[in-house]
C-alpha positions in Angstrom: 35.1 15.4 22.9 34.3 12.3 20.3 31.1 12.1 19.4 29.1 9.2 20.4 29.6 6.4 18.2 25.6 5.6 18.5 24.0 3.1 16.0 20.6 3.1 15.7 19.0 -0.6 15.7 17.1 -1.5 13.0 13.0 -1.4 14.4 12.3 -5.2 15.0 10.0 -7.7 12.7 7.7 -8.0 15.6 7.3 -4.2 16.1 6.5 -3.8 12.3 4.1 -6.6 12.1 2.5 -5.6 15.4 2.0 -1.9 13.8 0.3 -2.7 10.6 -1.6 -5.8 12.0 -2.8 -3.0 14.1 -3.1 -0.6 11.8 -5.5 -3.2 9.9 -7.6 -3.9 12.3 -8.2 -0.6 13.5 -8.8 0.7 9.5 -11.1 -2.0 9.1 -8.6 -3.9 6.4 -9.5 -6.6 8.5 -13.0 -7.8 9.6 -14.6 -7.7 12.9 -14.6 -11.6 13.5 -12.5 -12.6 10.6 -10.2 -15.6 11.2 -6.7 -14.7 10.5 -3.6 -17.1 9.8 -0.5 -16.4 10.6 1.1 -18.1 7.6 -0.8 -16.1 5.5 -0.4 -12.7 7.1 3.3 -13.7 7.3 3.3 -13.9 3.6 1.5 -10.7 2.8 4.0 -9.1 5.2 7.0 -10.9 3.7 8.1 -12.2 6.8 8.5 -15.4 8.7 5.7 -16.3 11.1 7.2 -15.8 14.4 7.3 -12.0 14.3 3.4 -12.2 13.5 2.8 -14.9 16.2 4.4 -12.5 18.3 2.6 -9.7 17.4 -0.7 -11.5 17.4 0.0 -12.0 21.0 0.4 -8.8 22.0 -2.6 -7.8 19.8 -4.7 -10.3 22.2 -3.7 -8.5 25.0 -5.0 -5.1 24.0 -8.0 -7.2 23.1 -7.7 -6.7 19.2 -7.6 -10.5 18.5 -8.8 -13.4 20.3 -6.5 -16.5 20.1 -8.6 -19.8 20.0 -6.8 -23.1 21.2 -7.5 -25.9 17.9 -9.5 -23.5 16.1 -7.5 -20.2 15.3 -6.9 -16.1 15.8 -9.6 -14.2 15.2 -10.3 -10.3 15.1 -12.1 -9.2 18.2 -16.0 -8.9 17.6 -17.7 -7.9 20.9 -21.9 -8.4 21.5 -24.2 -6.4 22.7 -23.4 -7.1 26.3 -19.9 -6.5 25.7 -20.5 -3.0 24.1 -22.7 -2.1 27.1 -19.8 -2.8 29.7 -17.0 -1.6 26.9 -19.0 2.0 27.2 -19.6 1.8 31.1 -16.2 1.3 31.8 -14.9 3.9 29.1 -17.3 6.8 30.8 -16.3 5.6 34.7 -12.6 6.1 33.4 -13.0 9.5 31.3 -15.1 11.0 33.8 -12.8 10.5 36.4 -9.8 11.6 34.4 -11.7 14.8 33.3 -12.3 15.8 36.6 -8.4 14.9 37.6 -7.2 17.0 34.4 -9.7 19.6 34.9 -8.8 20.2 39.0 -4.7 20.1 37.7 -4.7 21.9 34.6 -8.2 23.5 33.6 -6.3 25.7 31.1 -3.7 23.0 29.5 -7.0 20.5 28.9 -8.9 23.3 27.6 -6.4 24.6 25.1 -5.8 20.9 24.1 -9.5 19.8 23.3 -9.7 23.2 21.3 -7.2 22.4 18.9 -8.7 19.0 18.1 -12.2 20.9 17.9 -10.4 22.8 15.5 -9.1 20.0 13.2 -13.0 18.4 13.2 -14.3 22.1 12.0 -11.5 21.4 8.9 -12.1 17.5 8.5 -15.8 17.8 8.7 -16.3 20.5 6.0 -14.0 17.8 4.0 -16.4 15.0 4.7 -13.1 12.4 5.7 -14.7 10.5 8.7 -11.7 8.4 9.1 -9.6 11.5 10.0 -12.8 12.8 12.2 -12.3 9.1 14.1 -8.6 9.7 14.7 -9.2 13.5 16.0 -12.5 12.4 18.4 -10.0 9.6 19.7 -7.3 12.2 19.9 -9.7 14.1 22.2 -11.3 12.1 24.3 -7.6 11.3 25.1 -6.6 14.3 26.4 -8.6 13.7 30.0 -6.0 10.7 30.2 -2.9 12.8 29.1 -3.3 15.8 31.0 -4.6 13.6 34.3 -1.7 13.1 36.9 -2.9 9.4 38.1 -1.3 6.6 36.0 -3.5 4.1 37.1 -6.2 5.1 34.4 -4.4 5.5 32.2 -3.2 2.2 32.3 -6.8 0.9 32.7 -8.0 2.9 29.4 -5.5 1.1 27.3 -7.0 -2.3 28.1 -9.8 -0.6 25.9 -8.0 2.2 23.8 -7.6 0.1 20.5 -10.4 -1.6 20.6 -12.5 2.1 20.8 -10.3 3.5 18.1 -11.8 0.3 15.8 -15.5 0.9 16.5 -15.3 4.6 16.0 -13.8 3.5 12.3 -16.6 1.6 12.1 -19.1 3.8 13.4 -19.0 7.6 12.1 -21.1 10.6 13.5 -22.0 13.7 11.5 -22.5 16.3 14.7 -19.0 15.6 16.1 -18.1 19.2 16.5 -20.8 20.4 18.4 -21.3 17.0 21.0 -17.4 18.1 21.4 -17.6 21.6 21.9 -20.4 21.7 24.5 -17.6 19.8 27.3 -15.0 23.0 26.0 -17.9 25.3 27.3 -18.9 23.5 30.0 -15.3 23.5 31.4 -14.7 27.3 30.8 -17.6 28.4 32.8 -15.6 26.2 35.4 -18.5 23.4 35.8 -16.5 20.5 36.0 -19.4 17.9 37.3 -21.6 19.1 34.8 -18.9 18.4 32.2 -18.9 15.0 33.8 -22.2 14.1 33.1 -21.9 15.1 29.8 -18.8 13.5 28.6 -20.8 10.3 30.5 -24.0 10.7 28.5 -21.7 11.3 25.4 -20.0 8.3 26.1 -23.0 6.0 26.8 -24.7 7.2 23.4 -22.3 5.1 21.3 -23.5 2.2 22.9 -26.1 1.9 19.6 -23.7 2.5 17.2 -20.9 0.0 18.2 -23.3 -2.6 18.6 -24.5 -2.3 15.0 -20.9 -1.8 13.7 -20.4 -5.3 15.6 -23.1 -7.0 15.0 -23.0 -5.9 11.0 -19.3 -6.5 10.6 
């Protein structure tokens, strides 16, 4: 039998500019609140302006940029009230996915959350808080991923990239063990009182987004 004559498609302008305009945003290469042009970025980027108009709009609908009509594109920046109901409707959606994942696959979530406790053991001793960010993201993912109902996990990427950007922004030194008590909580088989944790985990970073806002 011939072997498929497949050609693999070169990944498109838009995609690449939506992935580092991302990328920046998320790293903090660009600004909480900072206007950005789409000339300029186009530039930097080497690239005509519609793939980054494109991208900017796709961007705006994970809530990463706000586009302004006769004034401009700017990088999300939330207030206070925003960062309350940004961390209310995180904990109502990773409660409910732990206790989905937890009452399908205790064991799967369990072995998952372990191996990114793991990786924070490594990254704290290393001191590199923008790995830590990416492994507690990683983690707190895992109620979504191992949850059976797509509906939230639709509804947590309205907010995904937009947490992944605070935590950047907003570091904690005791990640391992505020992560480690949920693994316990869930081996002894106490799934409500893992609940209330992750939700009182959850609400605690209310303080620290705010400021990463507010001092952006």
């Amino acid at each position: 039998m011939n072997a498929p004559l497949l050609v693999e498609r070169p990944q498109l302008l838009t995609d690449i500019a939506y992935d580092r305009l991302r990328e920046g945003i998320v790293a903090g290469d660009l600004k909480l609140g900072e206007q950005v042009s789409e000339a300029q970025l186009a530039q930097r980027m080497g690239i005509s302006k519609t793939p980054v108009r494109e991208a900017l709009v796709r961007l705006k609908m994970e809530g990463l940029v706000e586009i302004v009509p006769q004034k401009g594109t700017f990088v999300f920046k939330l207030t206070p009230e925003q960062v309350g109901q940004l961390c209310r409707y995180r904990a109502m959606i990773e409660t409910q996915a732990l206790r989905e994942a937890a009452a399908v696959q205790p064991r799967e979530l369990i072995s998952r959350l372990s191996a990114h406790v793991a990786e924070m053991v490594v990254q704290e001793k290393a001191g590199d808080t923008s790995k830590l960010s990416r492994i507690d993201m990683n983690f707190h993912y895992e109620f979504l991923a191992c949850c059976t109902n797509p509906y939230l996990r639709a509804a947590y990427e309205l907010i995904r990239y937009q947490l992944i950007a605070l935590r950047h922004r907003s570091p904690i030194s005791n990640m391992v063990d505020s992560h480690q008590i949920l693994i316990d909580l869930l081996e002894k088989g106490d799934i409500e009182a893992a609940a209330r944790q992750l939700h009182e985990h959850v609400l605690e970073n209310e303080a620290r987004y705010s400021a990463a806002c507010s001092g952006a």
